[in-house]
N, C-alpha and C positions, 0 to 999 in steps of 0.2 A: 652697422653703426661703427663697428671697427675701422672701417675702410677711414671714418670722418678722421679719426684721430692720425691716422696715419698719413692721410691726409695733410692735417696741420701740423704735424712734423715734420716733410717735405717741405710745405711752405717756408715752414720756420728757416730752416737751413738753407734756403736756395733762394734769397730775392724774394719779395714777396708782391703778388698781382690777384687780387682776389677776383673772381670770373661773376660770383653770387653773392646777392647783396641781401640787404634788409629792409623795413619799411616803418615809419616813425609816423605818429600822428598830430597834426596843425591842426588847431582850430581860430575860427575868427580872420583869417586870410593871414595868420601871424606864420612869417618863413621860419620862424625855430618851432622846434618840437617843444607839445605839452612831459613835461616829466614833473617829478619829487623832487623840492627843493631842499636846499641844504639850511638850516636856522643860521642867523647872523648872530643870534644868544647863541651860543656853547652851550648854556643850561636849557633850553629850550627842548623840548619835546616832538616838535611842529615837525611834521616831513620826514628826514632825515636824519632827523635831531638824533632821537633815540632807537631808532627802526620802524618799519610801518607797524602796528598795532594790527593786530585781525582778531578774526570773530566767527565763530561758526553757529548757525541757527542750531537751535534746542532739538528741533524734529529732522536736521539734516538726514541725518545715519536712516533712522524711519522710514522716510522718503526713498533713498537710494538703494538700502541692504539690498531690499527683495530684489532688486532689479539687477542683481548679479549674477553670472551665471554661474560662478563657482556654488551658489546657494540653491543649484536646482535640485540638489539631493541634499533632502533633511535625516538628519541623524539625530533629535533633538536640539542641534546648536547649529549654527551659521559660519563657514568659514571665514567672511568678510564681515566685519562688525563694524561700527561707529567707529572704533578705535583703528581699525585698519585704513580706514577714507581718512581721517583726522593724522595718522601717519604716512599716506601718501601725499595730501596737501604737502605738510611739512617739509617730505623730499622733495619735491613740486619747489617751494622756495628754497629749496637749499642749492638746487641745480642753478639757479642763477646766485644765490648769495657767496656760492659757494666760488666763484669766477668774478666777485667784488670786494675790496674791503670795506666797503662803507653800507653794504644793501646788506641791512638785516631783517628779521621778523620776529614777534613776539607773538603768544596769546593770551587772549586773555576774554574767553569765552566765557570765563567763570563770574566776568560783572556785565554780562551782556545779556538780552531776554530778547532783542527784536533790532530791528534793521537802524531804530534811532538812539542805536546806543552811542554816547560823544566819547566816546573811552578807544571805540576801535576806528582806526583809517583803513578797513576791508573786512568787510562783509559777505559771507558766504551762507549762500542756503539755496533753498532747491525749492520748486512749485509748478504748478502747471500754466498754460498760457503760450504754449509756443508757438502757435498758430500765427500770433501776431508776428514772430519772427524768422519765421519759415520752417519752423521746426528745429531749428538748432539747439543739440546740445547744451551749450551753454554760452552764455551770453555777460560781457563786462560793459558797465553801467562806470562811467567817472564825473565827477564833481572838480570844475576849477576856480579857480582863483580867477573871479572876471569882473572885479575893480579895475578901473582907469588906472594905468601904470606901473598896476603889477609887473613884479619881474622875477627872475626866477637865479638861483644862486647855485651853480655847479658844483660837482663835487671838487674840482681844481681850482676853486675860489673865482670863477671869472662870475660877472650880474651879466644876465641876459634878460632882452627884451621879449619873456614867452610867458605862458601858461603853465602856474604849478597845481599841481594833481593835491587837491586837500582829500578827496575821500574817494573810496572805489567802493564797486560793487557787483559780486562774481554772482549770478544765477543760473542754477544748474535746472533747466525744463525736463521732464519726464514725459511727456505727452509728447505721441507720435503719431504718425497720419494712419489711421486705423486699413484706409482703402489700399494701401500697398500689400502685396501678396508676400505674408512670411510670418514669424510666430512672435510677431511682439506684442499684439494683438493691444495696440494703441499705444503703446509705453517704451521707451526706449531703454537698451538694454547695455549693460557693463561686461569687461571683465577688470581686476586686477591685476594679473599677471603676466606683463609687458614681455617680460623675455620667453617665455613659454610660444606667443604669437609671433616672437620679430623675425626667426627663420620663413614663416610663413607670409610675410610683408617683403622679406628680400626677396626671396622666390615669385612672389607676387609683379615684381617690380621689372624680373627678366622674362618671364614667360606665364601664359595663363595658368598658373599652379590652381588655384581651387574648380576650374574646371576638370583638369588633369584627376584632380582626387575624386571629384564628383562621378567622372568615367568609369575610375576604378571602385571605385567602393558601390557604384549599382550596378557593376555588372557581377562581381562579387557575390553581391547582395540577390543579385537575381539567380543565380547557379545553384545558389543553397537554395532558395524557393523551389527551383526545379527538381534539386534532390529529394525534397519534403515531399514535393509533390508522385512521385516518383514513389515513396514507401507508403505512402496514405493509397495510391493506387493498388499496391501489392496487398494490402492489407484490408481492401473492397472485395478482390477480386476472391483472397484467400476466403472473406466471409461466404461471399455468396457460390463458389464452391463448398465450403464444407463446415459450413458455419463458425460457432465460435470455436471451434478443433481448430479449424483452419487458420483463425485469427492467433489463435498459441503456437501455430508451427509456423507462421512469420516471424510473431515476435522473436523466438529461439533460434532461426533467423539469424537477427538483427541484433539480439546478442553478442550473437559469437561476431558482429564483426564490428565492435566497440569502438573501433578508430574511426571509424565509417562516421559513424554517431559525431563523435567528437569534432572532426572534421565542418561536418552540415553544422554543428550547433559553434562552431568558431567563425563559421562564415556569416555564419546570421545573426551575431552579435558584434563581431569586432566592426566591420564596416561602418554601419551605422552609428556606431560609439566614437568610432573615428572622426566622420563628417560631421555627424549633427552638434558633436560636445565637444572637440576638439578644433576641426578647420573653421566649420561654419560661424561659430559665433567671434572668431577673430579678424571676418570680414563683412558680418553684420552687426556686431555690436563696438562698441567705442572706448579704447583705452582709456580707463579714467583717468591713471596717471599721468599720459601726456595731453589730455583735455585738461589739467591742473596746471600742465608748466605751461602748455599754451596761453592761460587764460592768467597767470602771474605774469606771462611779459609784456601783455596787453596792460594789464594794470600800471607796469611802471613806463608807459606808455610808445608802447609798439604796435602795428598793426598787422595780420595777414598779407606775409610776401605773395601770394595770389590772388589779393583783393582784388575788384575789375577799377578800371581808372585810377591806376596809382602807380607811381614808379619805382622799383627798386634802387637804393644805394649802396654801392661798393666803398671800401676804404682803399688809396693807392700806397699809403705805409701806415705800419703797426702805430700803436698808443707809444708814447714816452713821452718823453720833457718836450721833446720839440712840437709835438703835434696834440696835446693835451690843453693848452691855453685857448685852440683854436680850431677842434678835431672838423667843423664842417667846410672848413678849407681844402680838407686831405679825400672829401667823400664826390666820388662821380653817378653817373647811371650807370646800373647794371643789371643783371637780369634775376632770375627765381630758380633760389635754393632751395630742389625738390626735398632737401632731407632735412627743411629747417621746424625747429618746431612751434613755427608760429604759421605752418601750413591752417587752411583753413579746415577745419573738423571733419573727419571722413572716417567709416568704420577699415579703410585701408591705410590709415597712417596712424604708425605707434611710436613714433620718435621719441624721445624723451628729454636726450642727451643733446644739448646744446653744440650747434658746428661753428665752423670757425665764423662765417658771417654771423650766428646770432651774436657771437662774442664780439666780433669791430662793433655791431649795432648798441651791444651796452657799453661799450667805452667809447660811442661814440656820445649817447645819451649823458652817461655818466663817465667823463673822461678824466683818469688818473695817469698824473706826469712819473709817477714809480709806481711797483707793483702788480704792471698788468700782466696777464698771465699771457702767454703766444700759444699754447694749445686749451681750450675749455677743458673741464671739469667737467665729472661725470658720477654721479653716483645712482650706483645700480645693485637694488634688491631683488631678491633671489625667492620667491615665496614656495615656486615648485606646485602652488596652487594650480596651473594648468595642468599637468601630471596626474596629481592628487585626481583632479576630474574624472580625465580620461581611465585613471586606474577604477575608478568607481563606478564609473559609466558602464566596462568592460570589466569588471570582476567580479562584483555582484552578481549581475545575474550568469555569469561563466560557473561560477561557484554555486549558485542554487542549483542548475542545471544540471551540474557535476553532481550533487548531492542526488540530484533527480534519477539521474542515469544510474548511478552504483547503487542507491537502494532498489529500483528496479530492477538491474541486472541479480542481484543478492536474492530478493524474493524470486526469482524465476528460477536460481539455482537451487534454491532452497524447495520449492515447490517439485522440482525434476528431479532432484534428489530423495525426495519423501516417495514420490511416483513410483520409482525404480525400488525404492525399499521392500515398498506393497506390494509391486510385480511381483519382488523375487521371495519377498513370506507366501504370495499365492502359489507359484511355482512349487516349492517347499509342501504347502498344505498337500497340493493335488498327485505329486508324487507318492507323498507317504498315506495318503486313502487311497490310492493305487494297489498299494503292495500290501495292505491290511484286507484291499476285497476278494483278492486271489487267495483258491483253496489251498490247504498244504500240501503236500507229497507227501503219500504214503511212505513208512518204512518197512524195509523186506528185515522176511525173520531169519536166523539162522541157517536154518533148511533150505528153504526158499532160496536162498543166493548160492548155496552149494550145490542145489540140484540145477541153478541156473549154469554155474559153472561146469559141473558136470555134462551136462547136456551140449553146450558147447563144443568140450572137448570131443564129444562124441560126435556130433555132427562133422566137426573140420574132419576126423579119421576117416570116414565114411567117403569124404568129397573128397580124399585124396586119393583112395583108392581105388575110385572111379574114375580119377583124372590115370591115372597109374594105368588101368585096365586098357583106356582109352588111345595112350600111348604106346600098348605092348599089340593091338591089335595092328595100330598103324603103320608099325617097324616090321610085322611079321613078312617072311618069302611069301610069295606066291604058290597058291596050291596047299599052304599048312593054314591049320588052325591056328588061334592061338595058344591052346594046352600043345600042340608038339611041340611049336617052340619054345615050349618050357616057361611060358607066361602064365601065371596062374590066374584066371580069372575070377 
C-alpha cells in the first residue's frame, strides 16, 4: 500500500494522467450520480447539514465477536469486542472523512433500538439471509429522494439534476454456504488485523505465496511425523525384546538426546500454527476493516470498480477552482484499480487505505474548488492482534510441552539416580558380609616364630653347603677325590 502513496507523489509532481478510475452509481436512467446532498438551510440537519448520523444494532458485536479469528483462543475474555468492530467502523469513516472537509459522521447508537430509528441516516447491523445474495459479506441497502424534481446540491454549491441519498443501510450476513470444503462450517469468518495480513496479500499478488507455505509447512509437518514415528518404532521393538526394561533403556535413550526432542516437537507445532492461525485465515476469511471502508464508499455513493457491465472513470486534471464547478467535464473511461478499496469482497483483498482514483472519485462526487488534498489520507492502526495469535497458537502448547519434556527428563534422572544409589549401598552390603564370613588368621606365639626362624636359618646353611660340596667336586683334577683336593666334603 506504500507503493499507492508513492505513487500519488509522482503523480503529483509530474503532470497528472490517471491510468485507473472509479465507478459512481445512477439510478432511474438519471446521467449524475446518486450522492448526500448539501441543505440549502445552514441550520438544517438533512444530508450534509450536520454529517451523516449512524447507528449500530444492539446485537451487532454478539453476532460478529465469535466469528473472529483472533477469538479462537479463549482465555476468559475476547480480544476483539463490540468496542473494537464500533472502532474500526469509525476508522472505516474517517479514511474517507479524513481526505474531505465537509464528510463527516457522528453516533448516535445510544437513541437507536432498530433499523426505524429517524435519528440516524446509516444503519448498521448484521443477520443471516445471505443466500438471497450470493453469500456476500456484506451488503448496502440506500433510500432516495424519488419525488419529481428532486435535485441534489454539491458540496461547491452547484444544483444538479440527480438523486440524493436520505438514508443507507449497511448489513453484515454471517451465513456461508455450508457445502464448500474448509472450517467455517456455515458462518463466515473475520480477522481484525489488516496490517498483520497485508505482506501476505502483496506477496499474494506477485506469486502463489499461500501455496508456497502450504508446501512448506506439510512437508515440515510431515518429517516430524516420520520422526515420531521412527521413536514409537524403537520403543515397540525395545518392548517386545525385553520388555518394560527394554522400554526404560529407549527412554534413557531419548533423554540424553534432548534436542532431538525439541527439534520433532518444533516441527510439529510451528507449522501448522503457522498455516492454519496465521496464513490460512488471511485468504479465507475477510478483512473487516476494509469490508467497512468499502461498504462507507458505497454509501455515499460509489460502486464496485469490478462490478460486471459498468464502466470505469478516470479524472484528466486534479480538483481546484477550475474544475470543481463542473468536475464531470474533466472525467473519461478508464479502466480498474486492482488496489482500490471499493474492489468487490474477497478474502484476498485487505486494502483499506484509499488510492489516488478513490480520491478524483470523491471529489469528483463531492467536488471542492480549495482544499483538496493530491495524495489520500491514510490512517492505519497497529493491533499486533495477528502476532498475538500466532504467539498463542505456537507457544502455548511449545510451553506445555516444554514443561512436558523437563519434568520427564527430571523424574528419569531422578529415578537413575536413586538406581545407582541402591546399586552402590548393595555393593557396600555384599563386600562387608564378605569379609565378616571369612575365618581369621591364627596368631603365632613367641616360640613358634623363633623356632620358625631358626629353622630357616638352618636350612639355607645346609643348602649351601651342598651347593659348595657340589661345586668343589666339579672343579676337582682328574684322577683326585674331592678330600685331596682339599675340598671338604
Amino acid at each position: 500500500m506504500r507503493s499507492h502513496v508513492l505513487l500519488g507523489l509522482g503523480l503529483a509532481f509530474a503532470g497528472f494522467e490517471s491510468a485507473t478510475g472509479f465507478r459512481t452509481k445512477t439510478v432511474d436512467g438519471s446521467e449524475e450520480a446518486m450522492r448526500w446532498s448539501v441543505p440549502n438551510d445552514e441550520l438544517s440537519t438533512d444530508g450534509l447539514g450536520a454529517g451523516i448520523s449512524w447507528a449500530i444494532s444492539q446485537d451487532f458485536g454478539g453476532m460478529l465477536v465469535p466469528l473472529f479469528k483472533e477469538n479462537d483462543f479463549h482465555f476468559g475474555f475476547d480480544f476483539v469486542t463490540t468496542e473494537s468492530l464500533n472502532d474500526a467502523l469509525q476508522r472505516a469513516m474517517f479514511q474517507w472523512a479524513s481526505n474531505h472537509k465537509y464528510l463527516t459522521f457522528f453516533n448516535v447508537s445510544d437513541k437507536c433500538t432498530n433499523s426505524d430509528c429517524d435519528v440516524a441516516e446509516l444503519y448498521i447491523h448484521a443477520m443471516k439471509g445471505g443466500e438471497k445474495y450470493d453469500y456476500v459479506p456484506v451488503k448496502v441497502f440506500q433510500t432516495f429522494n424519488s419525488s419529481s424534481g428532486a435535485t441534489v446540491r454539491t458540496t461547491a454549491g452547484r444544483t444538479l439534476d440527480a438523486k440524493a441519498i436520505i438514508k443507507s443501510e449497511i448489513i453484515f450476513f454471517i451465513d456461508h454456504p455450508v457445502e464448500q470444503p474448509d472450517f467455517r462450517r456455515g458462518l463466515h469468518c473475520f480477522y481484525l488485523d489488516e496490517t498483520f495480513c497485508e505482506p501476505f496479500q502483496n506477496m499474494q499478488l506477485t506469486f502463489d505465496f499461500k501455496l508456497m507455505i502450504e508446501v512448506i509447512c506439510f512437508t515440515l509437518w510431515g518429517i516430524s511425523f516420520l520422526m515420531a514415528l521412527k521413536r514409537a518404532i524403537e520403543y515397540i521393538i525395545g518392548y517386545s525384546q525385553k520388555g518394560y526394561h527394554g522400554v526404560k533403556m529407549i527412554a534413557r535413550v531419548h533423554v540424553s538426546h534432548i534436542l532431538y526432542s525439541y527439534y520433532m516437537m518444533l516441527m510439529m507445532i510451528f507449522p501448522p500454527a503457522l498455516y492454519w492461525v496465521a496464513v490460512y485465515p488471511c485468504f479465507l476469511c475477510y478483512s473487516f476493516e476494509s469490508l467497512c471502508v468499502s461498504a462507507i464508499g458505497q454509501v455515499l455513493g460509489f460502486e464496485y470498480v469490478d462490478a460486471p457491465d459498468s464502466k470505469n472513470q478516470v479524472v484528466s486534471q486534479r480538483m481546484g477552482a477550475k474544475t470543481c464547478a463542473a468536475p464531470q467535464d474533466y472525467v473519461k473511461e478508464g479502466n480498474i484499480d486492482m488496489h482500490s478499496v471499493l474492489m468487490t469482497p474477497s478474502p484476498y483483498v485487505a486494502d483499506y487505505c484509499l488510492t489516488n482514483s478513490d480520491l478524483d472519485g470523491l471529489y469528483t462526487l463531492y467536488p471542492l474548488c480549495t482544499g483538496a488534498n493530491t495524495t489520500p489520507k491514510c490512517l492505519r492502526s497497529k493491533t499486533n492482534l495477528g502476532y498475538l495469535r500466532v504467539g498463542l497458537a505456537f507457544g502455548v502448547p511449545f510451553g506445555l510441552i516444554s514443561v512436558i519434556i523437563f519434568t520427564t527428563v527430571a523424574v528419569l534422572r531422578r529415578v537413575e539416580r536413586k538406581a545407582s544409589e541402591d546399586v552402590k549401598k548393595r555393593l557396600a552390603v555384599n563386600a562387608f558380609s564378605m569379609s565378616a564370613s571369612a575365618p581369621p588368621a591364627r596368631r603365632k606365639s613367641l616360640g613358634s616364630r623363633a623356632m620358625s626362624t631358626f629353622g630357616g636359618m638352618k636350612l639355607g646353611g645346609s643348602r649351601r653347603a651342598s651347593k659348595a660340596g657340589a661345586l668343589g667336586a666339579t672343579n676337582a683334577p682328574a684322577g683326585e677325590s674331592p678330600r685331596q683336593s682339599g675340598v671338604a666334603v
